[in-house]
C-alpha positions in Angstrom: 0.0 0.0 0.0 1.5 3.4 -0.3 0.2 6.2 2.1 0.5 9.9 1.5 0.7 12.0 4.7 0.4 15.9 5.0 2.3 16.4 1.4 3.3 19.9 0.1 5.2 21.1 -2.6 6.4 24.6 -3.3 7.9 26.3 -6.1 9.4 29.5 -5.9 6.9 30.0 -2.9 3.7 29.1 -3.7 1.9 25.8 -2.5 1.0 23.6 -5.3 0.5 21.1 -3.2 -1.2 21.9 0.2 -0.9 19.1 3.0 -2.4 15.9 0.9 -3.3 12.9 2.2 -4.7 9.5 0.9 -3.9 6.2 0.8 -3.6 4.2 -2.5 -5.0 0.6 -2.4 -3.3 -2.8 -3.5 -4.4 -4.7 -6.5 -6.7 -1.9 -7.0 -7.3 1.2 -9.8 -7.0 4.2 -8.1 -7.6 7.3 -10.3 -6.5 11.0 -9.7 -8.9 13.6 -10.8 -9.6 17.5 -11.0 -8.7 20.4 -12.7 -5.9 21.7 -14.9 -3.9 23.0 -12.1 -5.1 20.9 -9.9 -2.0 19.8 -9.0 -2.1 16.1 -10.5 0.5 15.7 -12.3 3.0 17.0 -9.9 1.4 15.0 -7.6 2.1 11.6 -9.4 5.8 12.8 -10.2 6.3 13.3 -6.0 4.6 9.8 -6.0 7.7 8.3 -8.5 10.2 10.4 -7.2 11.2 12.6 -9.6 10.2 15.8 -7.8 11.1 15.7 -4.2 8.5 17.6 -1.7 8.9 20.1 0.3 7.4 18.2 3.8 5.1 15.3 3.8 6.3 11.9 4.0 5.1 9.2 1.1 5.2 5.4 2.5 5.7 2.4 0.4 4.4 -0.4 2.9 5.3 2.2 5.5 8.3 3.3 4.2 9.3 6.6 3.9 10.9 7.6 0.0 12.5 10.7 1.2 14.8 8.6 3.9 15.3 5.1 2.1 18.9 4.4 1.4 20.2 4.4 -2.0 20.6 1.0 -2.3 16.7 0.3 -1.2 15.7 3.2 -3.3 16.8 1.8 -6.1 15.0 -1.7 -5.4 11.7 0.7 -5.2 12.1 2.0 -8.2 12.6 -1.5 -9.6 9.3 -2.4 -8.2 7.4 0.7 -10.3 6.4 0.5 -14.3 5.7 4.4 -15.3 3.3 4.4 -18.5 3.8 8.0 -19.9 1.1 10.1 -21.3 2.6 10.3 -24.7 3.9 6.2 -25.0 7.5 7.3 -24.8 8.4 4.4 -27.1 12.1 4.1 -28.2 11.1 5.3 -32.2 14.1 3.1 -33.4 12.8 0.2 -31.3 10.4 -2.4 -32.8 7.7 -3.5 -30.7 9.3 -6.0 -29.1 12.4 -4.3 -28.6 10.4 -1.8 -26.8 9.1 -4.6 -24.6 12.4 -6.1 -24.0 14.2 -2.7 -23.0 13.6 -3.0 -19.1 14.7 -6.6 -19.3 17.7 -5.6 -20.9 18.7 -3.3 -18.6 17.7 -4.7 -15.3 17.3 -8.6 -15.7 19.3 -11.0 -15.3 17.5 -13.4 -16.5 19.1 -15.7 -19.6 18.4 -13.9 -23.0 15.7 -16.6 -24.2 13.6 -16.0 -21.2 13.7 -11.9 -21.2 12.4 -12.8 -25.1 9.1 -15.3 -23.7 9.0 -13.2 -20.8 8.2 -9.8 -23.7 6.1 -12.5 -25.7 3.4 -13.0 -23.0 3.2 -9.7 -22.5 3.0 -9.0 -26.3 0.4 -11.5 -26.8 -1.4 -10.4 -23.6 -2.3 -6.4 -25.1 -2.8 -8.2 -28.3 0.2 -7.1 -30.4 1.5 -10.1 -31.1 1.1 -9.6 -34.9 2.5 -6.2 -34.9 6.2 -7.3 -32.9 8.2 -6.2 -35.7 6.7 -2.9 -36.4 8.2 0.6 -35.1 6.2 3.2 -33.4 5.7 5.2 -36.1 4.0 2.6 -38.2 1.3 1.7 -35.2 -1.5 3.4 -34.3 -1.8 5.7 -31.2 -3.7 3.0 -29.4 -1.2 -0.2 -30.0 1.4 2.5 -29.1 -0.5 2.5 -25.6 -0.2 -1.0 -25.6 2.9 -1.2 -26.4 4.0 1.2 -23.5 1.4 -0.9 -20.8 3.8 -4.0 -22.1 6.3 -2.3 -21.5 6.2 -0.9 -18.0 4.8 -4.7 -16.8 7.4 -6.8 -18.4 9.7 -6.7 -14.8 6.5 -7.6 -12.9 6.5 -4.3 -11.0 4.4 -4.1 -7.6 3.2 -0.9 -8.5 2.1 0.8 -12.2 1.8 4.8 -12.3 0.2 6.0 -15.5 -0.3 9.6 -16.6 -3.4 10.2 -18.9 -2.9 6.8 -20.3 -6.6 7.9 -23.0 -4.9 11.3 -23.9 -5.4 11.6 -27.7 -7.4 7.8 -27.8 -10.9 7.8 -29.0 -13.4 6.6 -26.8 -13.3 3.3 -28.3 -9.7 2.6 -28.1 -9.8 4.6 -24.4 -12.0 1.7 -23.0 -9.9 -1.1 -24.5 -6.9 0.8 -22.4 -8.9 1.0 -19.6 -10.1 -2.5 -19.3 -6.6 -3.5 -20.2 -4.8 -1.6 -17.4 -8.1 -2.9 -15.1 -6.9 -6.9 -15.9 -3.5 -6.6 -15.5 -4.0 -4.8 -12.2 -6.2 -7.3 -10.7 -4.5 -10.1 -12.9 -0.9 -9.1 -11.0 -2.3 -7.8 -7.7 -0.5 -4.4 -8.9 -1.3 -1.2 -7.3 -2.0 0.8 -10.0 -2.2 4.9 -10.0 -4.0 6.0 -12.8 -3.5 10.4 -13.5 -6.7 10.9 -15.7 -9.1 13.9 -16.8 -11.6 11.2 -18.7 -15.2 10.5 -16.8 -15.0 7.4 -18.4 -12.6 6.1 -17.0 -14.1 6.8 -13.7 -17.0 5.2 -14.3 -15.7 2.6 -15.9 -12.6 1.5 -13.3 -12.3 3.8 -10.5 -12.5 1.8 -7.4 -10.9 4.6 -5.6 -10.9 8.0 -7.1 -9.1 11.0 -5.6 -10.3 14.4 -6.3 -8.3 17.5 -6.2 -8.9 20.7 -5.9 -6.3 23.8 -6.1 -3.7 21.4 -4.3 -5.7 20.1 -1.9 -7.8 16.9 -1.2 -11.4 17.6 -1.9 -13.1 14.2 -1.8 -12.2 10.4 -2.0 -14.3 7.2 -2.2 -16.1 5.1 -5.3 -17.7 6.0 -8.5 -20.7 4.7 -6.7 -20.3 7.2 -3.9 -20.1 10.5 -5.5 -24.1 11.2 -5.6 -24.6 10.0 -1.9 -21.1 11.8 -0.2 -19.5 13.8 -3.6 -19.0 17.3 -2.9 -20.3 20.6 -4.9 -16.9 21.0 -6.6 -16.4 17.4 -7.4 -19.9 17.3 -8.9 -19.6 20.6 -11.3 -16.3 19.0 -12.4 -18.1 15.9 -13.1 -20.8 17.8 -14.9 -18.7 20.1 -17.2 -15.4 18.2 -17.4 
């Protein structure tokens, strides 16, 4: 589980994040929703480490990712697959070499098993067909798919994705989302999912956090917002 207690984040000043706190549940989808500005996105990048906060702590099964060691930071970091909101595929990478890339750099497993290993990842987003192709002759969904392969194939414990629908149509944005949904449950993963699309919080939000202007503003279900959402969270909802 990873908890977030009392986070802030300043730049030059002023609080884009103002004392957050949530928790983040295993094997589940959590989503993080609200406004442009809302402070999401440098929310996730505190969450990954690549922006360090000014106070707060954030726990990965209650420990602290400001104060771990080198040595055990680095084993956390092994344990997270990032899937960024534009693919960030290798362009002269195939497919598959795209998958392999992790494995390559941080397995040592024995060459033939990093290649099955890619395979049944391949085969499981359904791009089996498509292993010798380079990004630019895929579409913007298979790209997706590509990059959710990708960000699996180590069998990380946690998966944080940043607008993983941005530029999809709705079609191909539900075939993402059900595809990050299985894996999730498939792998016991807990999976952070950065997201402006109501879809996919009706569709796979089991926890969704809403932010407002840096600050927590409501948590819970899909199925709770009517009974417990608040007034912000509801005119977001209605004219997001």
């Amino acid at each position: 589980m990873i908890e977030v207690k009392s986070l802030v984040k300043e730049f030059e000043g002023k609080q884009v994040l103002r004392g957050l706190s949530t928790t983040f549940i295993e094997g589940k989808t959590n989503l993080i929703i609200g406004q442009s500005g809302a402070g999401k996105t440098v929310f996730l990048k505190c969450l990954i480490g690549m922006i360090e906060p000014t106070s707060g702590e954030i726990l990965f099964d209650g420990k602290d990712l400001a104060s771990l060691p080198p040595l055990h930071l680095k084993k956390l970091r092994l344990q997270m697959g990032v899937l960024f909101q534009g693919s960030a595929l290798f362009d002269n990478m195939t497919v598959l070499g795209n998958v392999l890339f992790p494995l390559e750099m941080f397995s040592k497993i024995s060459n033939s098993d990093k290649k099955e290993k890619a395979m049944l990842l391949i085969k499981k987003v359904g791009l089996e067909k498509a292993i010798h192709k380079y990004p630019s002759e895929i579409s913007g969904g298979m790209m997706k798919r590509c990059a959710i392969a990708r960000a699996l194939v180590n069998d990380p414990k946690y998966l944080f994705c940043d607008e993983p629908n941005s530029g999809l149509d709705p079609q191909t944005g539900e075939i993402i989302d059900n595809l990050l949904s299985q894996l999730t449950h498939e792998r016991n993963i807990t999976t952070v999912i950065n997201t402006h699309d109501m879809n996919s919080v009706k569709n796979i939000g089991e926890k969704i956090i809403f932010l407002d202007r840096g600050q927590k503003n409501w948590e819970g279900s899909y199925q709770e917002i009517e009974e417990t959402g608040t007034a912000r969270l509801k005119h977001f909802i209605t004219f997001v």
